[in-house]
MIFI-675247 format. One record per residue (C-alpha): x, y, z. Coordinates in nm, 4 decimals. Layout:
N
LOVEX         xx         yy         zz
LOVEX          X          Y          Z
...
END
This chain:
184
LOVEX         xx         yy         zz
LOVEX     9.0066     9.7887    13.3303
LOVEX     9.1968    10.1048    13.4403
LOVEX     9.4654     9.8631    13.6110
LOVEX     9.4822     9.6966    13.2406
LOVEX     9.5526    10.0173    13.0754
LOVEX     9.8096    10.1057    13.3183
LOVEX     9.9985     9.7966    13.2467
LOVEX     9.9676     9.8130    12.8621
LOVEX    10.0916    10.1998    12.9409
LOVEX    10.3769    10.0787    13.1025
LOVEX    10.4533     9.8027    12.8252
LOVEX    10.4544    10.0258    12.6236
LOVEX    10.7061    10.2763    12.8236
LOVEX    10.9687     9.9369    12.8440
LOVEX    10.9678     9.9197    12.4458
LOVEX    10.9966    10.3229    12.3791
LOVEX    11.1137    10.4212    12.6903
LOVEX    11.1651    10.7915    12.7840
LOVEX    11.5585    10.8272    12.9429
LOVEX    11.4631    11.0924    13.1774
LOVEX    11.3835    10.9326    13.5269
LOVEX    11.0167    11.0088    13.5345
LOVEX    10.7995    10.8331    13.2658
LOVEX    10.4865    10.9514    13.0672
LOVEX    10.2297    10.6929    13.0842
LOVEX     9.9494    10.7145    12.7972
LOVEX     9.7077    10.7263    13.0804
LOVEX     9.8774    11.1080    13.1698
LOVEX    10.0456    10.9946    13.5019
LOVEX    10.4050    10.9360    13.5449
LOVEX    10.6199    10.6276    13.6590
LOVEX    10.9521    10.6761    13.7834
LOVEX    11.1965    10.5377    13.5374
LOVEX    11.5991    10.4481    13.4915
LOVEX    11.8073    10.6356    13.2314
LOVEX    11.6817    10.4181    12.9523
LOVEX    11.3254    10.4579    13.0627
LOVEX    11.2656    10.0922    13.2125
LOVEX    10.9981    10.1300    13.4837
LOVEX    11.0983    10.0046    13.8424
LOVEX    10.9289     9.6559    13.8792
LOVEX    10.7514     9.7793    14.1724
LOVEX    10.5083     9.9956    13.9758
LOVEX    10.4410     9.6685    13.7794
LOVEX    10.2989     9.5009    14.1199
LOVEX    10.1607     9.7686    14.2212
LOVEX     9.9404     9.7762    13.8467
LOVEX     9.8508     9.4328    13.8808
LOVEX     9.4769     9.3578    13.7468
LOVEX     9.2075     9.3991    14.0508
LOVEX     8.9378     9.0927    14.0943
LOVEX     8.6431     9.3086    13.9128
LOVEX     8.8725     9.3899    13.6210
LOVEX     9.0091     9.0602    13.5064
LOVEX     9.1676     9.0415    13.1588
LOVEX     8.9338     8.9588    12.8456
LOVEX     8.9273     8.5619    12.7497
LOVEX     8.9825     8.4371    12.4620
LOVEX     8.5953     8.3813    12.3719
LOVEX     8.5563     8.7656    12.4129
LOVEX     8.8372     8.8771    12.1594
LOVEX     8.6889     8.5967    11.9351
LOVEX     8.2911     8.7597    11.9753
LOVEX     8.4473     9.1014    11.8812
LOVEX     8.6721     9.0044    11.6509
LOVEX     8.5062     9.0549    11.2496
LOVEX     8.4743     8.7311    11.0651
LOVEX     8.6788     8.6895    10.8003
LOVEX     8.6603     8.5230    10.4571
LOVEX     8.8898     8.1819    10.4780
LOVEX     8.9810     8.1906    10.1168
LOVEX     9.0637     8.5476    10.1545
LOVEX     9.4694     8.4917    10.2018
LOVEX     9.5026     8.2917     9.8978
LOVEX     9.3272     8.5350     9.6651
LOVEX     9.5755     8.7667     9.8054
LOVEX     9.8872     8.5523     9.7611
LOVEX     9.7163     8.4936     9.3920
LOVEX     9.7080     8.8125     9.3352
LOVEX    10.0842     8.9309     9.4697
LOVEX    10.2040     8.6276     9.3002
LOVEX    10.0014     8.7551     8.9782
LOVEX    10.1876     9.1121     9.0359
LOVEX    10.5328     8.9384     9.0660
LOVEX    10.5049     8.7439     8.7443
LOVEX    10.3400     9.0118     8.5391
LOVEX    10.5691     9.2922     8.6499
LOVEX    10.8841     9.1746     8.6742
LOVEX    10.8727     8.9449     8.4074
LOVEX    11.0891     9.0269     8.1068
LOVEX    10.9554     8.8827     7.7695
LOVEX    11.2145     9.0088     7.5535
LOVEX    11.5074     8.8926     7.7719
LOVEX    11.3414     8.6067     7.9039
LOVEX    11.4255     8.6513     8.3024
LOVEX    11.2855     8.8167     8.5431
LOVEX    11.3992     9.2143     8.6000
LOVEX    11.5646     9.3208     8.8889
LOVEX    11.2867     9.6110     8.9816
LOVEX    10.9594     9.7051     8.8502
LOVEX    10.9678     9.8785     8.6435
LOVEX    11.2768     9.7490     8.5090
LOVEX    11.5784     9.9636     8.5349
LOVEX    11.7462     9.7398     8.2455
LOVEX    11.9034     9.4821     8.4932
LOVEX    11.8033     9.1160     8.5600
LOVEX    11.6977     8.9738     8.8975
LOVEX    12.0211     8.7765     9.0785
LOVEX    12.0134     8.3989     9.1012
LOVEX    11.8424     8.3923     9.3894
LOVEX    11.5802     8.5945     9.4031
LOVEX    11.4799     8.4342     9.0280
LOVEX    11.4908     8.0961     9.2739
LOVEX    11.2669     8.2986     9.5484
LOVEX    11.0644     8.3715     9.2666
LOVEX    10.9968     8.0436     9.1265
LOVEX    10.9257     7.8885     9.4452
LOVEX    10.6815     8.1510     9.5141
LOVEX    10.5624     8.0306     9.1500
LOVEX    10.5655     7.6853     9.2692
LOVEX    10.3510     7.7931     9.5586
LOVEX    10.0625     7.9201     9.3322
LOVEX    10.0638     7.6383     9.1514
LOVEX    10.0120     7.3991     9.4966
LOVEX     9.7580     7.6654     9.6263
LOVEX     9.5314     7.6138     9.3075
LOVEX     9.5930     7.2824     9.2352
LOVEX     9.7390     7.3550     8.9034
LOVEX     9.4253     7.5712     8.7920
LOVEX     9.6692     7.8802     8.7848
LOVEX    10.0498     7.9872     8.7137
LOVEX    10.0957     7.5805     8.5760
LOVEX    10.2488     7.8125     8.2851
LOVEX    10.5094     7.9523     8.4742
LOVEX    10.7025     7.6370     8.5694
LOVEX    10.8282     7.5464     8.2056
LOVEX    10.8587     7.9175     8.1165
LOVEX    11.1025     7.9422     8.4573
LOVEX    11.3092     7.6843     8.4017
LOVEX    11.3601     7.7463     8.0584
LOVEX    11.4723     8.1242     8.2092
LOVEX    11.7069     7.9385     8.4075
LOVEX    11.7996     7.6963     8.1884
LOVEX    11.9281     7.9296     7.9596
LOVEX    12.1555     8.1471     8.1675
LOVEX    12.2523     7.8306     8.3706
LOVEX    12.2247     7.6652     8.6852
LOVEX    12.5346     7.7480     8.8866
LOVEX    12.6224     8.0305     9.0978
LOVEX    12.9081     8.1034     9.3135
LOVEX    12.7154     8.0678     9.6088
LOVEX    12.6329     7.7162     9.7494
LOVEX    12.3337     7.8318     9.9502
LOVEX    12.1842     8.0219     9.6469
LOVEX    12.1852     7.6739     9.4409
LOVEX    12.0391     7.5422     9.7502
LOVEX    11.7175     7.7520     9.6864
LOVEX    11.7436     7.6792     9.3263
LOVEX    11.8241     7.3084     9.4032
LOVEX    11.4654     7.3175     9.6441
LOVEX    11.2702     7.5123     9.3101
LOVEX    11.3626     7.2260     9.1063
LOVEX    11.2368     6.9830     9.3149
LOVEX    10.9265     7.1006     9.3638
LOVEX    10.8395     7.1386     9.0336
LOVEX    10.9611     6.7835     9.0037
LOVEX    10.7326     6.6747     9.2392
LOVEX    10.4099     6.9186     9.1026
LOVEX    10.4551     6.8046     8.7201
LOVEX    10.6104     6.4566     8.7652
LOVEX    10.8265     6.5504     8.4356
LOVEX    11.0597     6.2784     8.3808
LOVEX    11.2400     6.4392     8.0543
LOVEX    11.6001     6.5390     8.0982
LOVEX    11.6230     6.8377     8.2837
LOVEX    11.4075     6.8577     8.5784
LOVEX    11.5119     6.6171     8.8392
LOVEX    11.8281     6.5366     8.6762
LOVEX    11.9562     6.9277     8.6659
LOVEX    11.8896     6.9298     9.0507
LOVEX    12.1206     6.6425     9.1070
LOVEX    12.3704     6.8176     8.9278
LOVEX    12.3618     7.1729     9.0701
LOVEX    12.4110     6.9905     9.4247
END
C-alpha cells in the first residue's frame, strides 16, 4: 500500500509540481524533480506496486462505496431547474432576468434558449407531471421579443428548444414547428 501512496504522491507532484529540483512528496520524502517539478521517470519504476500490495478492484471500491438513492439526481435537477424558473423568472416583463436577483436586465438570447431546454428537460424527466407550464409560458417570452438574433449558432440552440417542445407537446398550431423552420 505504501508503494500506492508513493505513486498517488508523485501524481500528484506532476499536476502541482514544485520548480525547485527536489520534490515534496505527501508521504514527507523527496523526489528529485526538473524546473517545473516533473519527477524523473525513474522514481516512477522504482514506485511500482509490490506483489502483496496490489491495487484495490473494482468490487472493493464498490463494497466501500455508500449506496446511493437512484432517483436522487433528478430530484436535484428538479429542484435547480425549480430555482432557475422561480428566480430568474420575470412576471412583470415576461423574460427571464439576467441575474438573481435581477439587476433590471433581461437574460441574452441564448441563455433564455439554455434555459428553456433545461425547461424542456424537466418536462422529459417527469413525464410531463412537472414544469409542462413552462413550455407555453417560454415561448410566448420568446415569441414576443422575437426569434432572431445576430448570431447563427444562438438560433441554433433556440432552433433545438423549439423542437423539442414540438416533439414533447405535439402542438400543431402555428408557431411551434413552423417558427423553427423559419429561424433556420
Amino acid at each position: 500500500m505504501k508503494a500506492m501512496q508513493r505513486i498517488a504522491s508523485l501524481a500528484l507532484l506532476f499536476v502541482c509540481g514544485c520548480g525547485d529540483g527536489a520534490a515534496q512528496l505527501t508521504d514527507g520524502s523527496t523526489a528529485p524533480a526538473d524546473a517545473t517539478g516533473v519527477v524523473d521517470a525513474a522514481i516512477l519504476e522504482d514506485a511500482a506496486p509490490v506483489e502483496d500490495a496490489a491495487p484495490p478492484v473494482a468490487a472493493d471500491l464498490a463494497d466501500a462505496a455508500p449506496a446511493i438513492d437512484p432517483t436522487l439526481p433528478h430530484a436535484r435537477a428538479d429542484e435547480a431547474l425549480e430555482r432557475l424558473l422561480l428566480d430568474f423568472w420575470s412576471g412583470p416583463q415576461g423574460y427571464l432576468n439576467r441575474t438573481a436577483p435581477s439587476d433590471g436586465n433581461l437574460t441574452g438570447y441564448w441563455t433564455f434558449a439554455q434555459a428553456w431546454d433545461a425547461a424542456l428537460d424537466g418536462v422529459e424527466r417527469t413525464q410531463g407531471k412537472r414544469f409542462a407550464g413552462w413550455i407555453e409560458t417560454l415561448y410566448l417570452a420568446q415569441d414576443a421579443r422575437g426569434w432572431s438574433s445576430d448570431y447563427y449558432d444562438d438560433e441554433s440552440w433556440m432552433t433545438l428548444a423549439l423542437i423539442r417542445a414540438y416533439d414533447l407537446t405535439g402542438d400543431r398550431s402555428p408557431g411551434g414547428f413552423s417558427v423553427a423552420r423559419v429561424v433556420i
